[in-house]
N, C-alpha and C positions, 0 to 999 in steps of 0.2 A: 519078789523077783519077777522079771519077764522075763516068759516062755516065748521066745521066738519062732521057737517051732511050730506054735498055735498062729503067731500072726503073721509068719512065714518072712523070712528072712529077704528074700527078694522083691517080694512084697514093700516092705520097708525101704530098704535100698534104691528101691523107687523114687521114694518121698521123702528121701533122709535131705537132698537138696531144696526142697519146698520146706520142710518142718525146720532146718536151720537155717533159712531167710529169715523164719518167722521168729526164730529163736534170739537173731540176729536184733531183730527191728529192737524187740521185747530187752533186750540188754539194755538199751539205754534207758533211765530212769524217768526221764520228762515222758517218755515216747511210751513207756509204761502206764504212765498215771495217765496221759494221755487218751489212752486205749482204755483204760479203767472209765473213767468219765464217760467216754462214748460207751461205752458197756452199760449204761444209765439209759440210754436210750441217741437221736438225735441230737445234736446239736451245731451253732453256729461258734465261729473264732470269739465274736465277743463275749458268748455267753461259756468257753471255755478259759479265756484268759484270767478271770479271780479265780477260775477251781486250782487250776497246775503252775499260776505263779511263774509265769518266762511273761517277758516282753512281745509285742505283736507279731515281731520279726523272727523272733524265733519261736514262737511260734506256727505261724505260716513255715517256716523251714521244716520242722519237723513235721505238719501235716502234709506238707509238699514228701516228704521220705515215706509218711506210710503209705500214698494214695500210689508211691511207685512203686511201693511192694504189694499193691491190690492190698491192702490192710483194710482202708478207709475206700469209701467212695462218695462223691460229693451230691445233692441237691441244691439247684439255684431258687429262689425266691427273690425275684426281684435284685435288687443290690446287694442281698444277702445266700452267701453261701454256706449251706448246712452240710456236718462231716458225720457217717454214721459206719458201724463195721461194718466191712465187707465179707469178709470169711469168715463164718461160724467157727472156725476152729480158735479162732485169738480168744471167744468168749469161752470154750472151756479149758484152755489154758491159763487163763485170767483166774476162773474160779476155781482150779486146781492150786493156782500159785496163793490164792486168798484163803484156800482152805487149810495150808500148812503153813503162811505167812501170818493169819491173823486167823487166829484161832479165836472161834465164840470166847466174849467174857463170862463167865460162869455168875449163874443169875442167884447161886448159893452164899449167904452170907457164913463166912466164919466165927 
């Protein structure tokens, strides 16, 4: 249960508009797995298009929506543009959703 009274109420109410942007982004499923990958470290469009499976165009769409929610932000190298998280909060959201999403396989044979 949360105790609101400990992380105070107005508090929250503060951030409840920043926390459901991000809640927001995180609904959509490519844009999920999207943000899982970059949670791996850096990366470029082409070296994410085999992980998340969309075409390049959407692709580039959906990293065009997180970089305008400040999700992602980008590095150029030359012709190549790298997308990596921008707010630490999506990484432990991610690993909160992976921790009740995908629970460890149990290494115990039956």
């Amino acid at each position: 249960m949360i105790d609101l009274q400990t992380i105070g109420l107005e508090r929250f109410q503060a951030s409840a508009g920043e926390a459901a942007a991000l809640l927001r982004a995180l609904s959509n499923e490519k844009r999920l797995m999207i943000l899982c990958q970059l949670g791996e470290g850096e990366m470029s469009v082409g070296q994410l298009l085999p992980q998340v499976g969309l075409s390049q165009s959407a692709l580039s769409q959906h990293l065009a929506k997180l970089r305008e929610e400040a999700l992602v932000s980008t590095r150029r190298d030359g012709t190549t543009i790298f997308y990596r998280i921008a707010d630490p909060a999506v990484l432990k959201v991610i690993a909160v959703l992976a921790e009740i999403y995908c629970p460890p396989v149990s290494s115990e044979k039956a």
